[in-house]
N, C-alpha and C positions, 0 to 999 in steps of 0.2 A: 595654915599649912595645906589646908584640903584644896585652897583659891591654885595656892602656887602648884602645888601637883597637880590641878585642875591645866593650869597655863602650860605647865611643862608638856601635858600631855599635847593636849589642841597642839602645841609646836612642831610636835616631831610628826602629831596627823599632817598638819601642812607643809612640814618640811618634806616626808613622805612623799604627799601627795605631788608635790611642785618636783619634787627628783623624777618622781615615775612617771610625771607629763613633758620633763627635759628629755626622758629617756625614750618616750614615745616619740616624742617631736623629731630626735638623733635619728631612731631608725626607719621614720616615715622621709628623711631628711636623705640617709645613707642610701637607702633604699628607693626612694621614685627616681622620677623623670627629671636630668638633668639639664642645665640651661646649655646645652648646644644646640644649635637649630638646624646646621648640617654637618657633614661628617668632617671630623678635623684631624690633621695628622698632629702628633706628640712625640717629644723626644724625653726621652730618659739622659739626661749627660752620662756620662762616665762616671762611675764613684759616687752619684749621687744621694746622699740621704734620703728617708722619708719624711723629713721634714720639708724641706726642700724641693723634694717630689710637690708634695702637697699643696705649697705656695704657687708654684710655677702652674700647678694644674686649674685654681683660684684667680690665679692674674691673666690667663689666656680661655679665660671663660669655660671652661673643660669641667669645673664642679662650682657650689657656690659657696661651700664653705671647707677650709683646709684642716681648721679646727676639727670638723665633724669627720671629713677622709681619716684625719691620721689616729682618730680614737678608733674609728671603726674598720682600720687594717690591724690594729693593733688586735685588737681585739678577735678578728678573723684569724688573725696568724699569718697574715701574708704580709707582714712591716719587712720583715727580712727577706724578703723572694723577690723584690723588683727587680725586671732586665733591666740592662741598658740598651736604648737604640730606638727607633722609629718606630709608633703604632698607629694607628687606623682606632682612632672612637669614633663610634656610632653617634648619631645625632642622639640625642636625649639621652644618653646612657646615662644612668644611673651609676652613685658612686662603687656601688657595689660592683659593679658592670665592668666599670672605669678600672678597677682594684683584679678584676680577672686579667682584664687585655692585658694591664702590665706585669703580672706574672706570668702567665701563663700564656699568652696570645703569639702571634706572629707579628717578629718584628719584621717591618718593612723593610725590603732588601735594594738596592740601587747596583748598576751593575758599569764598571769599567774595561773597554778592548782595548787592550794593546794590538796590532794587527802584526803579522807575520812579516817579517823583512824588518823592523824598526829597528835601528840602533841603540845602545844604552841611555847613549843620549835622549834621544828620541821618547822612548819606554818611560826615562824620569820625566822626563817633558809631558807626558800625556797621563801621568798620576799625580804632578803638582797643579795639575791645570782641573784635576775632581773636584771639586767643591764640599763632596762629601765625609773626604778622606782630611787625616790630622795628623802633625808633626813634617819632621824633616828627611829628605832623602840626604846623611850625608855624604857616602861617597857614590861615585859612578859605578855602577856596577862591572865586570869585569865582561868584554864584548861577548856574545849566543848564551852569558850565562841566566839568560832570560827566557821563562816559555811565553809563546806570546798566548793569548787566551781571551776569553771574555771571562771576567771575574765577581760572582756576587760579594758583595762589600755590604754593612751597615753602614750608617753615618757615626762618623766618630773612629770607627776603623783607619789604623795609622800606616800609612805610605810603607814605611818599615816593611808592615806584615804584609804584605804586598807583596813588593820583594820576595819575602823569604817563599813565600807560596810561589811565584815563579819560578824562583831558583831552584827549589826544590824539585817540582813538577819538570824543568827542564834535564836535575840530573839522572831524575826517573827515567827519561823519556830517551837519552842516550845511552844511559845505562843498557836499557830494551832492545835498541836498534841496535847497538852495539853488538851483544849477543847472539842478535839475528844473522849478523852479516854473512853475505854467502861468501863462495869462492872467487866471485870475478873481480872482490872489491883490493885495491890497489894500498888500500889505507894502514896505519902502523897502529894506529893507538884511538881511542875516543876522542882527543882532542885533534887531532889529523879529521877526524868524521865528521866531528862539529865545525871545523873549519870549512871543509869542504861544503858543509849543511850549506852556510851562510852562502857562501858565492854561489850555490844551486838556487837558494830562493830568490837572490838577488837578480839576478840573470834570467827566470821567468815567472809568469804569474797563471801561467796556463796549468791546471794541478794534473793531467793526462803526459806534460812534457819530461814532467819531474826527473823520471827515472833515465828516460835519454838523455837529457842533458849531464846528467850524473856519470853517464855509460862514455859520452864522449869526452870527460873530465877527466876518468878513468884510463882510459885508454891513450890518451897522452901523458900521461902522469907513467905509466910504463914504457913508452916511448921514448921518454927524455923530454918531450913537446913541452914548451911553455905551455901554461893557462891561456895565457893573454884574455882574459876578464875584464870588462871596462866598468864594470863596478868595484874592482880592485884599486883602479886609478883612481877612480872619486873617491873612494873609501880614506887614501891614501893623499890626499890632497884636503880633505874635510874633516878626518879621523871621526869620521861619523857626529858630528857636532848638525849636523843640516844637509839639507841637498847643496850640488855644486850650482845650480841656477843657470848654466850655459852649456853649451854644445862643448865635447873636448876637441884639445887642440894639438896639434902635432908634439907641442912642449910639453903638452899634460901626458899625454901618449910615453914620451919619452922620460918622463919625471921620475927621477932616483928615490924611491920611497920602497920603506920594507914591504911594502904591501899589492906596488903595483907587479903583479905575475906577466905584463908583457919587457920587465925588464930583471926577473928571476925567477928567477929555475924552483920548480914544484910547488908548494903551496905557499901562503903567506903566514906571518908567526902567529897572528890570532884572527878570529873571523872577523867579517866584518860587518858582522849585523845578527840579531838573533831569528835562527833561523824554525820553523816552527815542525811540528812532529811527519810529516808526510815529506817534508823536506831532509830531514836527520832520516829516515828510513831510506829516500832514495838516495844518500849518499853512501850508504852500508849495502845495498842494495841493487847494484844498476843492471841494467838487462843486460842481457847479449848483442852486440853492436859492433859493425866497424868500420862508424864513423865519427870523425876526428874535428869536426867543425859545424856551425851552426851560425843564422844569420836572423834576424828580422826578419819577417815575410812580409809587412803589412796588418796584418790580420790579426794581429796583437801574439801571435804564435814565431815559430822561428820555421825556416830552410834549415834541412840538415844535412851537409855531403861527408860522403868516403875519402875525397879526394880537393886537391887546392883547386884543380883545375874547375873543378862542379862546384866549390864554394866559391872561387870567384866570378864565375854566372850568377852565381846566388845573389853574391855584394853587387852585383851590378843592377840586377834586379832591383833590389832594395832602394838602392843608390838614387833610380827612376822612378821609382813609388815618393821620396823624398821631394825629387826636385818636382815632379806634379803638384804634391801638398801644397808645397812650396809659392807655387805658382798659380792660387787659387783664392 
């Protein structure tokens, strides 16, 4: 008996002993220098476990044992706290290290512009073509009901939420101007302003013109004056789906679409492009002005007259700056 209780003991010294050198070994393991050699980025998917964490951080050389991360997040209490999305590890991080950045660290942000003037079309066009972003866009969004923007996104961020952040931020952004509008403005409702937004930004790029061009929009729109917009006419001929790729032409000019404003009377039924925040303010907004026409200058700017007689000097101007280009 005294052999076997002798044996029993010695067992549990060694068993003892051999756990409290697993144990040593775990946290000299959790704890040093890990096998990166230089800095790597990591993704967390969506929804992902820590199990799964663990594996994926083992198979892309980021710690070298999964077994040993996932005992000793467990054990930390950070099993439950991993983000989802993009990190930045350190070369050599340490699991322990490794087990911070994805709770607690800065997830890496990647950023997508829509730019001002784009169509719905256009806008989805330039968030299925992210690489970063996931899911589907599936309807066309409704035309200016987009703000244009630049947008921090993580990876794995879905087109969807995209959207809603635009749309949102654009019904803010009329909401505002709206509110704002002074007395000279000609407009009935926010949806007339946001109309208007769109054919003000499509019409120039120059952000000093904004409000003039808005002022001579204005001031025909009380008048009775058609628009006559020739971004109305491609608008109306493309339905915003892409550029029209050609010069217009006498037929396109003339072309019965609800949209073109040189063949009806006061604005078109929806805009034709999402127009961006400095553009929706000069539409609610126009100066004092009275003048009724504007042309091309060259200079990537417009001529602007009082009178047909000083805007068709203008066009003819223009007209000669063309045929030079033209001729070169």
């Amino acid at each position: 008996m005294r052999n076997l209780a002798s044996s029993a003991i010695t067992l549990i010294i060694v068993l003892g002993v051999a756990i409290a050198g697993l144990a040593a070994w775990g946290e000299r393991t959790f704890r040093g220098p890990g096998p990166l050699e230089t800095e790597a980025v990591f993704e967390v998917p969506r929804g992902a476990t820590l199990d799964r964490v663990a594996e994926k951080l083992e198979a892309e050389g980021v710690i070298a044992s999964a077994r040993v991360f996932r005992v000793g997040a467990r054990l930390d209490g950070g099993a439950d706290r991993l983000r989802f999305g993009e990190f930045a590890i350190p070369a050599r991080a340490s699991m322990e290290e490794v087990l911070d950045v994805l709770r607690s660290g800065r997830v890496i942000l990647h950023f997508v512009t829509v730019p001002e003037g784009r169509t719905s079309h256009e806008a989805v066009a330039i968030l299925n073509a992210s690489p970063v972003l996931t899911g589907e866009i599936e309807e066309i969004p409704p035309e200016g009901s987009l703000a244009p923007e630049t947008f921090a996104v993580q990876r794995g961020d879905t087109r969807a939420s995209v959207i809603a952040r635009m749309t949102e931020m654009q019904r803010r952004i009329l909401e505002e101007a709206w509110a704002a509008r002074n007395e000279r403005s000609a407009l009935r409702s926010p949806e007339e302003a946001l109309i208007l937004a769109s054919i003000i930004e499509r019409e120039t790029a120059v952000r000093d013109e904004l409000e003039r061009v808005s002022a001579v929009f204005h001031n025909r729109l009380r008048r009775g004056m058609r628009l006559q917009s020739d971004p109305t006419i491609i608008y109306g001929l493309t339905r915003g789906e892409g550029p029209l790729g050609r010069a217009l032409t006498r037929a396109d000019i003339e072309s019965r679409t609800p949209w073109n404003t040189y063949v009806i009377d006061g604005l078109p039924p929806t805009p034709i492009a999402n127009p961006g925040r400095a553009a929706i303010f000069a539409a609610t907004q126009p100066i004092e002005s009275d003048e009724y026409y504007f042309v091309a200058d060259g200079t990537g700017g417009h001529a602007f007259a009082r009178t047909l007689a000083e805007h068709n000097r203008n066009v003819a101007a223009w007209r000669a700056i063309e045929r030079e280009r033209a001729s070169q």
